[in-house]
N, C-alpha and C positions, 0 to 999 in steps of 0.2 A: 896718933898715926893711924888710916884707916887698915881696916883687915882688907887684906886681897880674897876674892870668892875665888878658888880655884878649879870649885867641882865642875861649872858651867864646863871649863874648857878639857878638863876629863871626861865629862860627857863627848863632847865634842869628837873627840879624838877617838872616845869607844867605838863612836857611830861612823868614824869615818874606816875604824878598821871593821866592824860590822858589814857597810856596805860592800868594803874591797872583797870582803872574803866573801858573799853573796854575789857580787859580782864572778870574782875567779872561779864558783861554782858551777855558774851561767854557762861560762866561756869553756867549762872542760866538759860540761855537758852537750854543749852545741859545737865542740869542736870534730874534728876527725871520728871516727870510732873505728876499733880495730876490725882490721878483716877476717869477714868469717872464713873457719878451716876449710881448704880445699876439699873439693870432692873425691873420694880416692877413684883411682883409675878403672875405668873398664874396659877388661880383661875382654880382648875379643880373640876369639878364638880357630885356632890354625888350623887355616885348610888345606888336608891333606895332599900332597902333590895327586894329581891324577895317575892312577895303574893300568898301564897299556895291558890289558887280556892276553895272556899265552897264543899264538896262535898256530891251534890243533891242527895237526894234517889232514888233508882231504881225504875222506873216504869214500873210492871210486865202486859206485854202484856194481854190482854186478851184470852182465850182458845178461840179457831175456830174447825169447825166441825170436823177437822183432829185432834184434841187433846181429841177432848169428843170419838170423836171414837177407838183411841188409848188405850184410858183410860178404858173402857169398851172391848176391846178385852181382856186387860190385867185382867180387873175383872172377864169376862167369863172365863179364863183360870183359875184363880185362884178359883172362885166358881166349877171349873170341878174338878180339882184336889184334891177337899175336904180340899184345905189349907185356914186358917185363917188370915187373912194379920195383923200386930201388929203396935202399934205406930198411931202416928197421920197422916194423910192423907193430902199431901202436896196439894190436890184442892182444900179441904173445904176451901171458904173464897176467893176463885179466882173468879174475873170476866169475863166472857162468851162474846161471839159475836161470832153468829151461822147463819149463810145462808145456808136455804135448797132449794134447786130448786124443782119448782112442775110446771104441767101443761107445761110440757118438747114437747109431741106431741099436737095434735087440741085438742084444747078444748072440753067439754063434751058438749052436748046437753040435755035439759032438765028442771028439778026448782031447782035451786040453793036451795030453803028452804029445801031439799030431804035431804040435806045433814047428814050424821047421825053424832052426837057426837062422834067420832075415832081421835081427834087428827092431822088429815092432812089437810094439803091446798089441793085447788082445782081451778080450772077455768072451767068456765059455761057460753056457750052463751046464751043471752038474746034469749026469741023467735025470738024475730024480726030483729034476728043477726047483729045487730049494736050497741050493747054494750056487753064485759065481764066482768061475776061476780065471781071476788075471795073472798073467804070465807074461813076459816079454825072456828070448834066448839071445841074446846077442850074438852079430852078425860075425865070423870068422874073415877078418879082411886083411890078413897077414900077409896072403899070398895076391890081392887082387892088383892091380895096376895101376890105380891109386897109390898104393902103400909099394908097389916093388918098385917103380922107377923112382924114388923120394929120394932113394941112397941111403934109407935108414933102415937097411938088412941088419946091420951090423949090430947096430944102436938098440932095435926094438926084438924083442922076443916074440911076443903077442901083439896083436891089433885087434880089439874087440867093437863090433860097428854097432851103431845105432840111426837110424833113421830119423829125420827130422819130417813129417808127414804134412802133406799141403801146403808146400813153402808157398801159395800163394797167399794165404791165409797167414797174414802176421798175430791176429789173434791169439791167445789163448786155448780159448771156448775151442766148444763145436763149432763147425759151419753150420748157417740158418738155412742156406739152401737145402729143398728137399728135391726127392729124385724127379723128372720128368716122367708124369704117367704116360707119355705118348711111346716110351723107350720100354721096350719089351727086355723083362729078364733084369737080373742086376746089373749095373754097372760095372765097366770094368776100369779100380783104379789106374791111374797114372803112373807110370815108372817113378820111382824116389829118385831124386837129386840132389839131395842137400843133407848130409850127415855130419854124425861125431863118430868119431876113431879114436877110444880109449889104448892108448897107447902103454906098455908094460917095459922098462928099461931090459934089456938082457942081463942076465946073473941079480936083479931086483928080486923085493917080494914076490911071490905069488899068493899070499892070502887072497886079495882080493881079484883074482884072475877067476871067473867061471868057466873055463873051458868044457865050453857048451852045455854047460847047469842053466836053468831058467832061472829067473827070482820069479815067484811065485806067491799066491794072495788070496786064500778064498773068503768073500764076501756072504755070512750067513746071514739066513732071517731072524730078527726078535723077536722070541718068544713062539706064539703058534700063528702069529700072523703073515701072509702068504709074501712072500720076495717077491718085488716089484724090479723091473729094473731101471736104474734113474734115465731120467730124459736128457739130463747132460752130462750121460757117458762118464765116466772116470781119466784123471790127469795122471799120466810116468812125470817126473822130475829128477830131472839130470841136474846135478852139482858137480863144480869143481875146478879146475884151472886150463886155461889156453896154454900148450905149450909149445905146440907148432912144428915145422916141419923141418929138417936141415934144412941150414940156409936160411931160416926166419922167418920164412912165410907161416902165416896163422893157419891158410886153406891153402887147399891144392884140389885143383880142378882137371877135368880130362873132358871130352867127348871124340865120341867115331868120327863124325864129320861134319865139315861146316852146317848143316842143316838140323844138328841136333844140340837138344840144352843141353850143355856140360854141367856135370856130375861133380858136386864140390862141397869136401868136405875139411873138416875142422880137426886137427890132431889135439888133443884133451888129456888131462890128467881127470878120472873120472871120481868123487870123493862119497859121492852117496848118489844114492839109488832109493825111487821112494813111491807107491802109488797112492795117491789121495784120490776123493772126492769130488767133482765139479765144486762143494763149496770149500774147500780146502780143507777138510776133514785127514787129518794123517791114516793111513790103513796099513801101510806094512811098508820099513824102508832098511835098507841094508846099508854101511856104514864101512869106509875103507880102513882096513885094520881089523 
């Protein structure tokens, strides 16, 4: 009986599971491949709601000479034309800062203590002209007609006045005009029109009341080198508050008669007192309290 070869077909059968698993090799290598890990997330970051800014109160400048003088032209017209102004009065309650220039040309010569209670600054050489005395007395206007028809007898104790000098001149500064050499002699200023009236409560402080005390200021030289006097005069500076007249009005105006500028002035809580420099140099200032 012949032998059967058996190996051939073991072979056979090796090679055919050889190829399968070669094949299934193939096929998981070319098949799908897993997905790469995601990216982690980016964090984008919060933007803050917007912050509405507080918003600060207005803070109302002070009136300067050009605003008291505005103010008071507009009263003179209105007291000319026999109108009554109505409503409340947007100064009363305003604070002030006023620069009046005085002692614009040379200085006076003379005694400073001369000085009469009117209200205005001045500069005065020493005899011995090596020091200037500025001074200003505040004007006594308790009893003038201004202040007594107002109705505030009652209300004000003192009325201490101050002249507002040149209301034509809203400036600051000196005037540039010089005198006309064809005009023999000094000139003779103009009547004042336009003041402050430092008004004093009855039964109130009197600290700062001067009953007819000057503030005073003398001006020495440096060193051994001789006093000049500056070419742009020296600045008074009024501080302090609008508080106006019974009845509300900031100014109260008068004149004699239709042909004359009416006289108008501003009732004031007065808080400092100060004389500087034409370059705003401080020199000597007195303080309410």
């Amino acid at each position: 009986m012949p032998r059967l070869n058996v190996f051939p077909l073991h072979r056979r059968k090796l090679g055919a599971v050889v190829v399968m698993a070669a094949t299934g090799l193939l096929l998981a290598q070319c098949g799908p491949k897993d997905p790469a890990p995601a990216a982690p997330p980016v964090e984008v970051p919060e933007v803050p709601a917007a912050v509405t800014p507080p918003v600060l109160p207005s803070v109302t400048p002070p009136l300067t000479r050009a605003d008291i003088l505005a103010a008071a032209a507009r009263a003179a017209s209105a007291y000319a034309a026999g109108e009554t102004p109505s409503g409340s009065d947007p100064l009363v309650g305003r604070p002030f800062a006023v620069r009046l220039a005085f002692a614009c040309g040379e200085p006076a010569t003379g005694s400073a203590e001369a000085a009469t209670a009117d209200g205005l600054a001045r500069a005065t050489w020493a005899p011995d002209h090596k020091s200037i005395r500025l001074s200003l007395t505040p004007g006594d206007w308790a009893d003038s007609a201004l202040i007594a028809g107002a109705g505030a007898e009652a209300a004000w104790e003192t009325v201490e006045g101050f002249w507002v000098p040149r209301p034509w001149l809203a400036s600051d500064a000196c005037p540039a005009v010089g005198r006309d050499p064809l005009q023999g002699g000094a000139s003779i200023p103009s009547a004042q029109t336009v003041g402050l009236a430092a008004v004093f409560a009855t039964g109130g402080s009197r600290l700062a009341q001067r009953n007819g005390r000057a503030y005073r200021y003398t001006v020495r030289a440096e060193g051994d080198q001789p006093l000049v006097a500056p070419t742009g005069g020296y600045r008074l500076v009024l501080e302090g508050r609008v508080v106006g007249f019974p009845g509300g009005r900031a100014i109260r105006c008068r004149a004699s008669g239709p042909d004359q500028r009416p006289v108008c002035i501003a009732a004031i809580q007065l808080d400092r007192v100060a004389f500087e420099s034409a370059d705003g140099e401080a020199l000597g200032e007195w303080r309410k309290g």
